[in-house]
C-alpha positions in Angstrom: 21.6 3.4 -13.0 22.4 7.2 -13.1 19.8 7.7 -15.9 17.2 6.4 -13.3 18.5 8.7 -10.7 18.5 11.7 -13.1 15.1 10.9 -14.1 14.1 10.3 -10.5 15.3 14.2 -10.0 13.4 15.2 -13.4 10.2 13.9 -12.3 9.0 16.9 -10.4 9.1 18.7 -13.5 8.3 16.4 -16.5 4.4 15.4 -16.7 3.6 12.1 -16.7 3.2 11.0 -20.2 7.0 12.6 -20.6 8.1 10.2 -17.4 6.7 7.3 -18.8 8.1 7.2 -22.4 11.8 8.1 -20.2 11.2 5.4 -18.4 10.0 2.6 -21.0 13.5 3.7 -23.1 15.2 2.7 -19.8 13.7 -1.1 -20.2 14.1 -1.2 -23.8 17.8 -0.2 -23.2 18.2 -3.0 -20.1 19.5 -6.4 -20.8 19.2 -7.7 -17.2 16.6 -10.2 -17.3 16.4 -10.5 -13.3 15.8 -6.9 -13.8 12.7 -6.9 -15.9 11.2 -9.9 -14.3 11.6 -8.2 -11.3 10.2 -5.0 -12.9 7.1 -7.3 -14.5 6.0 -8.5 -11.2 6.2 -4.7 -9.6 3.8 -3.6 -12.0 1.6 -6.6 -11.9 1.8 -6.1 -8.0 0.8 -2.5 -7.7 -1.8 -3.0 -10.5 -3.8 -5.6 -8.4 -3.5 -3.0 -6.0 -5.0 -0.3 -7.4 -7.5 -2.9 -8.6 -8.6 -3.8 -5.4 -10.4 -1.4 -3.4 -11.1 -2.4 0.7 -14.5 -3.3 1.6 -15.5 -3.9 5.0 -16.0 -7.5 3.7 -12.4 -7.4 3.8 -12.5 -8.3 7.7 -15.0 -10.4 7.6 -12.8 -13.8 9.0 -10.4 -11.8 10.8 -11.2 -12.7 14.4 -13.3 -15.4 15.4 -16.8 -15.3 16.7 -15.2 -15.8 20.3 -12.5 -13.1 20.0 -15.7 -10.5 18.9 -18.1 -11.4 21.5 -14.6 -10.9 24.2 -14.2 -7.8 22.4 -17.6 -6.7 22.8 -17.7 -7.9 26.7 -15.0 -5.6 27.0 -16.0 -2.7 25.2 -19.2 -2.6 27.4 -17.4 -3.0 30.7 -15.3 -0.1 30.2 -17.9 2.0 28.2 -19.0 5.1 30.3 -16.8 4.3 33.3 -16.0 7.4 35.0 -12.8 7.4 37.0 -12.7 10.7 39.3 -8.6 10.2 39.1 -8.3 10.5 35.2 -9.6 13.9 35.2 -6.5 15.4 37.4 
C-alpha cells in the first residue's frame, strides 16, 4: 500500500508509459485475489466508458410521451412572461 501512495505522489512527474509499467509491477507483486478481481472489473468499467460516447439517442425513453407534452405545456406558459416585480 505505501508503494501505491508513493507512486500516486510520483505521478505528476513520471510520463505515462513510466506510470504504467510502476503500476503493472504493483499487480504482478499482489497476491490478493479480491484485489485483482476488483482491479479487473475497474478497468473493464472505465473501458466501456471511454468506449461509450453520449448521443442524444441516449435520452430517447427517459420521460414518457405525457411527461414531454406537460413539459412542453409548461415551457410555453411561462415563455416570454414579463413580471414588472422581477426586474427590482
Amino acid at each position: 500500500m505505501k508503494s501505491l501512495y508513493l507512486q500516486k505522489s510520483y505521478a505528476n512527474i513520471m510520463d505515462i508509459q513510466t506510470r504504467k509499467l510502476h503500476f503493472i509491477q504493483e499487480i504482478l507483486a499482489l497476491s490478493n485475489e479480491k484485489i485483482i478481481e476488483k482491479l479487473e472489473g475497474l478497468l473493464k468499467l472505465e473501458k466501456l466508458k471511454e468506449d461509450k460516447k453520449p448521443s442524444v439517442y441516449d435520452l430517447l425513453g427517459v420521460i414518457s410521451e405525457k411527461e414531454a407534452d406537460k413539459m412542453k405545456k409548461v415551457i410555453e406558459e411561462s415563455c416570454e412572461n414579463i413580471h414588472a416585480e422581477d426586474w427590482k
